[in-house]
C-alpha positions in Angstrom: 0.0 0.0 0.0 1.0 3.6 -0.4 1.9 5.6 2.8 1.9 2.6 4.5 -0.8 4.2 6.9 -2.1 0.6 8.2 -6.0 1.6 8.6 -7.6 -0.1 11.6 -10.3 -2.6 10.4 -14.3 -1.8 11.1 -15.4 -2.7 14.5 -17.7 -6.2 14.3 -21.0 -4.9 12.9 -19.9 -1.9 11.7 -22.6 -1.0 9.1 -23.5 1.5 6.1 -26.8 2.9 6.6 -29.4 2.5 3.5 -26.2 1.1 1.6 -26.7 -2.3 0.0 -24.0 -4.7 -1.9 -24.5 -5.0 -5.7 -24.1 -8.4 -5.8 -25.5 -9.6 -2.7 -28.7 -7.3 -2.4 -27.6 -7.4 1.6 -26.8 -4.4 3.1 -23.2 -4.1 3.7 -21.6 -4.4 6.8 -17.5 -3.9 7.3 -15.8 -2.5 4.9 -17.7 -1.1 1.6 -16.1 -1.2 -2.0 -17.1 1.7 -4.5 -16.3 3.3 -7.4 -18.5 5.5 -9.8 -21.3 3.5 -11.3 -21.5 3.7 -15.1 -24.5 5.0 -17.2 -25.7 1.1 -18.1 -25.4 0.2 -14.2 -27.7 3.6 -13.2 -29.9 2.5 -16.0 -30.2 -1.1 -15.0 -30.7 0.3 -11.1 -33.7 2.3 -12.3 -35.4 -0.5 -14.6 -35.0 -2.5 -11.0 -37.1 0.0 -9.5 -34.0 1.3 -7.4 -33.1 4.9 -6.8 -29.4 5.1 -8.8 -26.8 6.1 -7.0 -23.6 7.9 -8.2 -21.6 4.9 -6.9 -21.2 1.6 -7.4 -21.0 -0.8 -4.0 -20.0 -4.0 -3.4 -19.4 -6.0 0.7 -16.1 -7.7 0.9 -17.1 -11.1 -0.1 -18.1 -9.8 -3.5 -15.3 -7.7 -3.7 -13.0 -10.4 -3.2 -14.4 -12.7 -6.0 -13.4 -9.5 -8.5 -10.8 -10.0 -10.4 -7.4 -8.1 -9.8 -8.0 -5.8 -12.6 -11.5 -4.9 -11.8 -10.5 -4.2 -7.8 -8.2 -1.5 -8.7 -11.4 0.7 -10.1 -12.3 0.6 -6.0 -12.0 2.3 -3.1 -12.7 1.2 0.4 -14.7 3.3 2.8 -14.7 2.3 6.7 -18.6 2.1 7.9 -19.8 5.1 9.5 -22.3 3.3 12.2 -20.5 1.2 14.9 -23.5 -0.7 16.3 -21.7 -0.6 19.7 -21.4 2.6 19.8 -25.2 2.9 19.2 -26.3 0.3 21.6 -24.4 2.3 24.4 -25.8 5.4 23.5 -29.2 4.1 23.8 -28.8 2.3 26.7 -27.4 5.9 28.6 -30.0 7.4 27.1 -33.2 4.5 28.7 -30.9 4.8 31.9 -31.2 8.7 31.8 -34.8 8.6 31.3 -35.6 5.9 34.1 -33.7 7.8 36.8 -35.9 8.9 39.6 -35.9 13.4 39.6 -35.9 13.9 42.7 -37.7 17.0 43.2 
């Protein structure tokens, strides 16, 4: 790799909101593979009754079955929603709201 910045990997669960493989039709979780979409591919999203988007996605077990060539097109984006992260949010805020005011 260039830089040789090693970049941490996704935390277990780690999703992409609304963000759904290409391939797989599941939404992707861990790392997410993209590159601009072509015209054919927005075309083919909108026949599908999808909403195109400007990129094309792929999870890492579709990723991986690309060939060399093809991978290079990509570029890997961490997952902006760490599900742990979330859960302890949630739970301060039930705790918060269950506290007796005293008052």
């Amino acid at each position: 790799g260039e830089g040789g910045e090693a970049q941490e990997e996704p935390p277990p669960g780690a999703f992409h909101p609304g963000v759904v493989c290409a391939e797989t039709e599941a939404l992707i979780v861990g790392w997410r593979y993209a590159r601009p979409a072509s015209g054919e591919e927005r075309r083919a999203a909108r026949e599908a009754g999808y909403v195109p988007t400007e990129s094309y996605s792929l999870c890492q077990a579709a990723f991986d079955r690309l060939p060399p060539a093809e991978q290079a097109a990509f570029s890997r984006i961490a997952p902006p929603v760490d599900p742990a992260k979330l859960a302890a949010a949630a739970f301060l805020a039930a705790a918060a709201a269950s506290r007796p005011r005293n008052g």
